[in-house]
matplotlib code that plots the C-alpha trace (Angstrom):
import matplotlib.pyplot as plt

x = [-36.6, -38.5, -37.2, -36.6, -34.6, -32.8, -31.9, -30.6, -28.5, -26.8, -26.0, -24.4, -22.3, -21.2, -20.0, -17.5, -16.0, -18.4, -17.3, -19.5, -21.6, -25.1, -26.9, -26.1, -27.3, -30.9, -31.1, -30.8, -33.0, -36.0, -39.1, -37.7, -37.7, -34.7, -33.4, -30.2, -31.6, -28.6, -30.7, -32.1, -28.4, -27.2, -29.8, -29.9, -26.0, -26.0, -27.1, -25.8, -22.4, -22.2, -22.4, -18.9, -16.8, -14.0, -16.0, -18.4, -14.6, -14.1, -18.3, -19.5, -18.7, -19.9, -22.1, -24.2, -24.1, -28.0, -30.4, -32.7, -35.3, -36.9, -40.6, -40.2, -37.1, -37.0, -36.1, -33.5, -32.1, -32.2, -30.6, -27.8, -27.4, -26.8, -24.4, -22.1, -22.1, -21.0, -18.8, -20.4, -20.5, -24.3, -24.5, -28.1, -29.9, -32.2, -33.8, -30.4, -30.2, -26.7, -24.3, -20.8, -21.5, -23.0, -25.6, -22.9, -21.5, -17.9, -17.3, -20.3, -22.4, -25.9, -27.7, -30.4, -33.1, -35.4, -38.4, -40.3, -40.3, -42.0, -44.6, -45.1, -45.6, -46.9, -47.2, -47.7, -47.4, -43.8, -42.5, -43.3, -41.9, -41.6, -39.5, -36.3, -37.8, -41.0, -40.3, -39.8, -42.7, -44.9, -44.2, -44.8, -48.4, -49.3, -48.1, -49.6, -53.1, -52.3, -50.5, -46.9, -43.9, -40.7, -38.5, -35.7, -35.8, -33.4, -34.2, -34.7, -37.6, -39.7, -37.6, -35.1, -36.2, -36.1, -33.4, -31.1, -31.1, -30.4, -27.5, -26.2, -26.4, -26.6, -29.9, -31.8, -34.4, -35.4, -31.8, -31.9, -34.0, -33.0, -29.7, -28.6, -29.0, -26.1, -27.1, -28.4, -32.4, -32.7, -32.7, -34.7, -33.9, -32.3, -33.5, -30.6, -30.1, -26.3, -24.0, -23.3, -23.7, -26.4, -27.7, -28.8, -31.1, -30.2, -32.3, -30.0, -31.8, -30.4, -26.8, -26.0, -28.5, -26.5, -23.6, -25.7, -25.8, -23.7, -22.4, -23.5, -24.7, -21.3, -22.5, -25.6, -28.8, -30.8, -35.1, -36.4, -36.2, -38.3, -37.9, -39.3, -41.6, -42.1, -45.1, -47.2, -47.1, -48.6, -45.5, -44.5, -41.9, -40.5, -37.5, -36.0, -33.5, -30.3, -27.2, -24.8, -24.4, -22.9, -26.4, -28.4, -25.9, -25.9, -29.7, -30.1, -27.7, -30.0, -32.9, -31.5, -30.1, -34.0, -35.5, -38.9, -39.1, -40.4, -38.1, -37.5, -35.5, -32.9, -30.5, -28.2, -27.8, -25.0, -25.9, -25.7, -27.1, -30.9, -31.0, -31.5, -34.5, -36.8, -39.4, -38.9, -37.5, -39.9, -38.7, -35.1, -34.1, -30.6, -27.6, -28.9, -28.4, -31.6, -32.3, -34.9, -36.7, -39.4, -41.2, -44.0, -47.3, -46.9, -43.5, -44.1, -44.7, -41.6, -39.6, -40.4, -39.7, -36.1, -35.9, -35.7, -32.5, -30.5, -31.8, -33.7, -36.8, -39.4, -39.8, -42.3, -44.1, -47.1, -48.2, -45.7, -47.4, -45.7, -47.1, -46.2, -47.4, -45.8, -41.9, -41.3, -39.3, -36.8, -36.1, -34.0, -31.6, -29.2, -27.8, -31.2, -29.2, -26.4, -29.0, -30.9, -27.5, -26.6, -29.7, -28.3, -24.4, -23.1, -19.2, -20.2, -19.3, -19.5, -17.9, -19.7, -18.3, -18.7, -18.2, -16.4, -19.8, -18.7, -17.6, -19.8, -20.0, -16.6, -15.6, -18.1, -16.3, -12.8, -13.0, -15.3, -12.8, -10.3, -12.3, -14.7, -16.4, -14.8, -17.1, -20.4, -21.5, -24.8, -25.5, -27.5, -28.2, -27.9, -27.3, -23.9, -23.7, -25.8, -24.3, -25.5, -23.5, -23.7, -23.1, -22.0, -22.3, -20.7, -21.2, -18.2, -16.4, -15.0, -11.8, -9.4, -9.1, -5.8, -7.5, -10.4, -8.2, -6.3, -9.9, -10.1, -6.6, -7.9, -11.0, -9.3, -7.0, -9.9, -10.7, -13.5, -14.0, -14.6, -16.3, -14.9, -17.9, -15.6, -14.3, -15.8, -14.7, -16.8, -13.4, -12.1, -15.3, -15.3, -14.5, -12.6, -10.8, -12.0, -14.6, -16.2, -14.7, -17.9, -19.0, -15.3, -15.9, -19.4, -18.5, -16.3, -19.1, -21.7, -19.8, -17.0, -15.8, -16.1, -19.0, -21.4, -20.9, -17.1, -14.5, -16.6, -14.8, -11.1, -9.6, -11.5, -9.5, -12.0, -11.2, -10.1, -12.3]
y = [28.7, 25.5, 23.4, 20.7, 22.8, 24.1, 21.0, 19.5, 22.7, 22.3, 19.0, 19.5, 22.3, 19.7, 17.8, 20.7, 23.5, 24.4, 25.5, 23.4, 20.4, 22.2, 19.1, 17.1, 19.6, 20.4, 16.3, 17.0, 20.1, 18.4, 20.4, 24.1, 27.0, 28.0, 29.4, 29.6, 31.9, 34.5, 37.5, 36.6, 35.5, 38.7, 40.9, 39.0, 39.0, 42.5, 45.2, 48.9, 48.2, 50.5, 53.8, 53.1, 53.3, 50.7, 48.3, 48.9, 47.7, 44.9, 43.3, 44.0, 40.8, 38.4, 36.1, 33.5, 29.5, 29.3, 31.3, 29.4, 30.5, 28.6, 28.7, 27.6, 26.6, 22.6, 23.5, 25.9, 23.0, 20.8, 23.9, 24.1, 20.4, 20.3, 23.0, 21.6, 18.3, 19.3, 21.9, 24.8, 28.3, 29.8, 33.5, 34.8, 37.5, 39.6, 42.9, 43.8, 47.6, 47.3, 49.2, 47.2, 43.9, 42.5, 39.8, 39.6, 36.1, 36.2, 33.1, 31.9, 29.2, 29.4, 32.8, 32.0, 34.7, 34.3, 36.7, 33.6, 33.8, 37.1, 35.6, 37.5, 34.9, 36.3, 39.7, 41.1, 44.3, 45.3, 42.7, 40.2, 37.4, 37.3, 35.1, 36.5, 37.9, 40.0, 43.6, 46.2, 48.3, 45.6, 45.0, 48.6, 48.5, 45.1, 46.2, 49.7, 49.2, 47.5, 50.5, 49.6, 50.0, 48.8, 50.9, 51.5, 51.4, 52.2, 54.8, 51.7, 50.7, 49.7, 47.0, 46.5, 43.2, 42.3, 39.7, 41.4, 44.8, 42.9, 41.3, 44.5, 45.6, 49.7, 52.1, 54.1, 56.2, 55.8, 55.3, 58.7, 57.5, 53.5, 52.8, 50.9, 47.4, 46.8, 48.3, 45.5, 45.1, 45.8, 42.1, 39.6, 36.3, 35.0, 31.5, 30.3, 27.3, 26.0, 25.2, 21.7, 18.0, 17.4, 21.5, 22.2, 24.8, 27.1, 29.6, 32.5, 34.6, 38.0, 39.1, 35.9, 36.9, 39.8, 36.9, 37.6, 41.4, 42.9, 39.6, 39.7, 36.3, 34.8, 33.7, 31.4, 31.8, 33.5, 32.0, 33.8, 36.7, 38.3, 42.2, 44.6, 47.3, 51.1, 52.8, 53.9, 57.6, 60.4, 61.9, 64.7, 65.6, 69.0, 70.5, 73.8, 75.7, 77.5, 79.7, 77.7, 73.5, 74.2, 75.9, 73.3, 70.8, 72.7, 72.5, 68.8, 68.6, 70.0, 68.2, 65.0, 65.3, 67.1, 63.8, 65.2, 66.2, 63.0, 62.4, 59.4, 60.9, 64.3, 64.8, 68.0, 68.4, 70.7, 72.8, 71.9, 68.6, 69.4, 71.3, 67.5, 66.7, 66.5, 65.9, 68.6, 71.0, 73.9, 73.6, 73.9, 77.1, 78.3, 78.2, 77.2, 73.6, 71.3, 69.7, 67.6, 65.7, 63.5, 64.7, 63.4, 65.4, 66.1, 68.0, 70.1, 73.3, 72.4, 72.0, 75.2, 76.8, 75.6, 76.5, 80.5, 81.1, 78.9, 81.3, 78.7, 79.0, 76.3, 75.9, 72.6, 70.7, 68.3, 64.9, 62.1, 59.7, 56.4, 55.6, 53.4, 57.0, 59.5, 59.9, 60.1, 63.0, 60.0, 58.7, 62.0, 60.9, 58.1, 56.9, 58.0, 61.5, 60.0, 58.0, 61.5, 63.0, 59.5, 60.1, 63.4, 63.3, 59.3, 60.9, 60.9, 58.6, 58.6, 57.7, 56.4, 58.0, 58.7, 62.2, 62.7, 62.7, 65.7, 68.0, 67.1, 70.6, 71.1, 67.8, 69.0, 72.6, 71.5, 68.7, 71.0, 73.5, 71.0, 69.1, 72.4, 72.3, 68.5, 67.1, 67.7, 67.0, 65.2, 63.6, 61.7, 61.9, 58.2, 57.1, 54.8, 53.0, 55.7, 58.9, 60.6, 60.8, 61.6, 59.1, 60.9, 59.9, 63.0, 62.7, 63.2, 64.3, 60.9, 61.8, 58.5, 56.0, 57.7, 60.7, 58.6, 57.4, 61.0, 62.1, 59.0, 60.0, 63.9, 62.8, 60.5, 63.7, 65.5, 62.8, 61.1, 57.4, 56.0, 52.9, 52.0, 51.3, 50.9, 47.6, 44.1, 42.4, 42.6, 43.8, 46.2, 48.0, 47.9, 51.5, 48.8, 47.8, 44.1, 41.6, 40.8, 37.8, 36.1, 36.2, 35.2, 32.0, 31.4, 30.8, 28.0, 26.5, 27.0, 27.5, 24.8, 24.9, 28.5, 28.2, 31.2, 34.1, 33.6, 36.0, 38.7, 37.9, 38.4, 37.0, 33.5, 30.1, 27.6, 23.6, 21.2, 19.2]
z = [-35.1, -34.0, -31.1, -33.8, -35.8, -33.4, -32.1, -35.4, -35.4, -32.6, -33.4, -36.4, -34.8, -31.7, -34.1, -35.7, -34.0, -31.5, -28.2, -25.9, -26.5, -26.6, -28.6, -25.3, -23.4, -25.1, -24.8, -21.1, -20.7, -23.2, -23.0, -21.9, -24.3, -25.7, -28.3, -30.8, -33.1, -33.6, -33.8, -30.3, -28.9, -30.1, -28.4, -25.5, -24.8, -23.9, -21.4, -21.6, -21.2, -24.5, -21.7, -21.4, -25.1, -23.4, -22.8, -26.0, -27.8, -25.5, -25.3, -28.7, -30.2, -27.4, -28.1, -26.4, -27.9, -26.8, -24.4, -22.1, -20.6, -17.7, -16.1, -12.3, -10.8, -11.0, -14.6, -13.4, -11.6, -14.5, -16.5, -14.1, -13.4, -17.4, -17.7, -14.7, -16.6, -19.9, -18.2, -20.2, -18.8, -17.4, -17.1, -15.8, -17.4, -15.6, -17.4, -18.9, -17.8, -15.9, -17.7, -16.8, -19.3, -15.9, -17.9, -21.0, -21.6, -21.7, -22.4, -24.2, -23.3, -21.8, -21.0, -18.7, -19.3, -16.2, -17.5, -17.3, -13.5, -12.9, -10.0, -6.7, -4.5, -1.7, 0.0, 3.6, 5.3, 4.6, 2.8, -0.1, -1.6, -5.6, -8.2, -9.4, -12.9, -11.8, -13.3, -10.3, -11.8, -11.1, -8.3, -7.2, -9.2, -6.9, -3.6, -3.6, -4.0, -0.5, 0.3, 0.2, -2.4, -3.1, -0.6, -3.8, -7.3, -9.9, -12.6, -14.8, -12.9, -15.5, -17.1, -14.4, -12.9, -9.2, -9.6, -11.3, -9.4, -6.0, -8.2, -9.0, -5.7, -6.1, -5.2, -6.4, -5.9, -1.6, -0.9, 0.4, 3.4, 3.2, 1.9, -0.9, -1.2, 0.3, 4.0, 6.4, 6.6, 2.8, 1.5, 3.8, 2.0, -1.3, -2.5, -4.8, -6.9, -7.2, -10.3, -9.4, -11.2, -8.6, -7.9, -4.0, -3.3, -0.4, 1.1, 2.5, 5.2, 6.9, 6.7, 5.0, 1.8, 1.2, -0.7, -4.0, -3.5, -6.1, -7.2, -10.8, -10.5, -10.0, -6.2, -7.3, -9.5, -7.8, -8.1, -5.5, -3.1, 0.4, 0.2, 2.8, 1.9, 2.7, 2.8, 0.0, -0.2, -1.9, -4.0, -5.3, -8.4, -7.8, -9.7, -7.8, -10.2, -8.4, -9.9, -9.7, -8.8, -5.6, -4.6, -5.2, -3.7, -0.1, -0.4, -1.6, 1.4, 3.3, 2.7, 2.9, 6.3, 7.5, 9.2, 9.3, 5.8, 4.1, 0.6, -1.8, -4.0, -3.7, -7.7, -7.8, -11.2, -13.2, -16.2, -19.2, -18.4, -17.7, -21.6, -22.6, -20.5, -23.3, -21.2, -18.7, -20.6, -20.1, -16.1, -16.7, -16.9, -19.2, -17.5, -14.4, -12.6, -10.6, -8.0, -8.7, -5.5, -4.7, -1.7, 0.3, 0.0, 3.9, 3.4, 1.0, 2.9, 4.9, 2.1, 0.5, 4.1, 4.2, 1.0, 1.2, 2.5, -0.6, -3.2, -5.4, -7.4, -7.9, -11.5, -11.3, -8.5, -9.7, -7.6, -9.1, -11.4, -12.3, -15.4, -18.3, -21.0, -19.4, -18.5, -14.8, -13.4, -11.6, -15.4, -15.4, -12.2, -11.4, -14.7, -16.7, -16.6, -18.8, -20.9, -21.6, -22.5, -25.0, -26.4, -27.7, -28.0, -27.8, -27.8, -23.2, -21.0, -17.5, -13.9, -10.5, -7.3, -4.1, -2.1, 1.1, 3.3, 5.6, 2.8, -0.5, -1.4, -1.0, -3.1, -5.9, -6.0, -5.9, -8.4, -10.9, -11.4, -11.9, -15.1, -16.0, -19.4, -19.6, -16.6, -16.0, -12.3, -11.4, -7.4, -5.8, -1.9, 0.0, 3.3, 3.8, 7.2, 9.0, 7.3, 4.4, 1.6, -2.4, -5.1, -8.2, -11.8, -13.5, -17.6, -19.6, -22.7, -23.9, -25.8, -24.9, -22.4, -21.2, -20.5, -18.1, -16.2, -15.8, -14.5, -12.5, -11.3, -10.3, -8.6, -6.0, -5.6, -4.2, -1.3, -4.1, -4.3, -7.7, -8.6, -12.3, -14.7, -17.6, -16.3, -16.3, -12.6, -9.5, -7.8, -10.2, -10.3, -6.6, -4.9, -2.8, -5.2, -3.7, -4.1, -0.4, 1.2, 2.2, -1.2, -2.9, -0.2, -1.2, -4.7, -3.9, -2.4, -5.1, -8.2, -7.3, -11.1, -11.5, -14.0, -13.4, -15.2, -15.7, -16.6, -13.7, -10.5, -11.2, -7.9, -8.1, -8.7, -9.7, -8.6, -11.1, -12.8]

ax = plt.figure().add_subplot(projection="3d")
ax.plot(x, y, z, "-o")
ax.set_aspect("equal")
plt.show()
């Protein structure tokens, strides 16, 4: 739809039952792309939220009143100076691949797509500064012809953008060896533009850039961010096959806690969940469970060494190539290994947990004979304040919502913390049960009238006004 036509749209609709008064704002925000076009409002009001059936039932119908999408950020200033006048809701939109309706717009209003802002600004050895939209496989494809790389990424790596991964605030693939985004050291600095009449820009450096870290946007719109980098190494995709998960969960064990072994990525894997692995198929053997690893070139011999007492077999090893025409092995891990299984069966669902660090294996036992042939287990190795851990995103017959929460209900039982991803707030989803009190403070200072992404941070009170 042209600009012009657009506009005399949304006129007409201010002037009946529309919501929000978006003809005033497009007078406001004159001469940056937009769009009401409903085929583009519905496409880009949603992420994967449709992992989880619930929330599938309660975000389907969302909708977007326009979606803006700005080039630098003076015009996300204008943008958010706009949508604090006229009172009307702003929820940013990064790549869209979170699966909890982080990017949806509950209340309408403007979506702000940033793909527009996908510069790298500048890069040195171990860290780089980019805008909020650059795609996190670019990044990667800039930074290691100079021979760094991002030190995570999620499994979504190709469309997951840089913005809204440090929004969502998980891991990925090097959280193994660095953390998750969460840990100190892993963000350097958040440029962030507030939702105010008159919108200041505030740089957050250190410990204080970590307010926007798993905030879903609700804490400021984020334009800009300085990440450190790892080094650039030669990796390698290796899938070792064992008897049963507990096997290969000792051994990813194992591995992860070996300092000198070089790893980005360590994914015990349960049977019957690698028979979907299109890709990899051949390398999966029937009835047995993975491990599937990314290994440094330099480790390899050492790996296969500690190896031979677990009893596995290597059923594939090739030098890792992150291509955009070929599937990577980690497209198989973190919550790839549910989209794999979707792909095949959309009656799954899934949980996020997190295993008692000094008894994973034990955890994994307990709670798979409690849920067998119901739950399917899949791990992934990550430190957590200095101790390695396992993050677990076990797949799942969905039958009713009663009978999640039952599941829920037995996994705590066994000393496992769960992270709800069937729920929409930043504090129900929480395996605190809490949203941080820096960033529930921060809000009242940027978001004043509770503006940003509303409806996703349960406990705050926005101001009168």
């Amino acid at each position: 739809m042209a600009q012009s036509a657009a506009l005399a749209q949304a006129t007409e609709i201010d002037t009946g039952t529309a919501r929000y008064p978006i003809a005033r704002l497009l007078g406001d925000i004159s001469g940056i792309d937009f769009t009401t076009e409903l085929t583009d409002l519905k496409r880009r009001s949603r992420d994967y939220f449709w992992y989880s059936p619930i929330l599938n039932e309660q975000l389907k119908d969302k909708l977007a009143d326009i979606v803006v999408t700005p080039k630098d950020e003076s015009e996300v200033i204008r943008v958010a100076a706009a949508c604090a006048k006229y009172r009307i809701p702003l929820t940013v939109r990064g790549g869209a691949t979170g699966n909890y309706g982080q990017c949806v717009p509950l209340e309408g209003g403007v979506v702000l797509d940033m793909a527009a802002m996908n510069a790298i600004e500048w890069q040195k050895p171990g860290w780089l500064r980019v805008q909020a939209g650059v795609k996190l496989w670019d990044i990667d494809a800039a930074t290691r012809p100079n021979g760094w790389e991002l030190r995570m990424h999620p499994s979504t790596k190709r469309s997951a953008q840089i913005g809204g991964f440090v929004a969502g605030g998980s891991g990925g693939a090097g959280s193994v060896t660095y953390g998750g985004m969460r840990e100190p050291g892993n963000i350097l600095a958040a440029r962030i533009v507030t939702l105010e009449e008159k919108p200041r820009v505030i740089e957050l450096r250190g410990d204080a850039a970590q307010k926007i870290s798993r905030a879903y946007g609700t804490t400021g719109i984020i334009t800009a961010l300085e990440m450190p980098l790892a080094p650039a190494l030669p990796w390698t995709d290796v899938i070792v096959a064992f008897d049963n998960l507990v096997q290969a969960v000792k051994f990813g064990n194992a591995i992860a806690l070996a300092d000198g072994i070089v790893k980005k990525l360590v994914s015990p894997i349960e049977w019957p969940l690698p028979q979907n692995f299109a890709a990899y198929r051949p390398y999966c053997p029937d009835g047995m469970s993975l491990l599937l690893c990314m290994i440094g070139e330099m480790s390899l011999e050492s790996f296969a060494t500690l190896l031979e007492p677990f009893g596995g077999s290597i059923t594939y090893q090739q030098p890792a190539e992150d291509v955009l025409n070929k599937v990577p092995l980690y497209e198989h891990t973190w919550n790839h290994t549910t989209l794999q299984q979707l792909k095949v069966d959309r009656c799954l669902t899934y949980l996020q947990c997190l295993y008692p660090h000094d008894r994973i294996a034990d955890a994994v036992a307990k709670v798979g004979a409690m849920f067998e042939g119901e739950v399917m287990q899949h791990l992934e190795f990550l430190r957590i304040n200095g101790l390695m851990s396992a993050s677990g995103i076990p797949v799942i017959r969905y039958t009713t919502p009663e009978r999640i929460y039952e599941i829920i209900a037995g996994y705590e039982s066994c000393g496992i913390m769960i992270a709800n991803p069937h729920v929409v707030t930043l504090e129900d989803g929480s395996r605190y049960k809490r949203v941080d009190a820096d960033q529930l403070g921060f809000k009242q200072q940027v978001d004043p009238m509770g503006l940003l992404n509303p409806g996703k941070m349960r406990s705050f009170v926005p101001q009168a006004g």
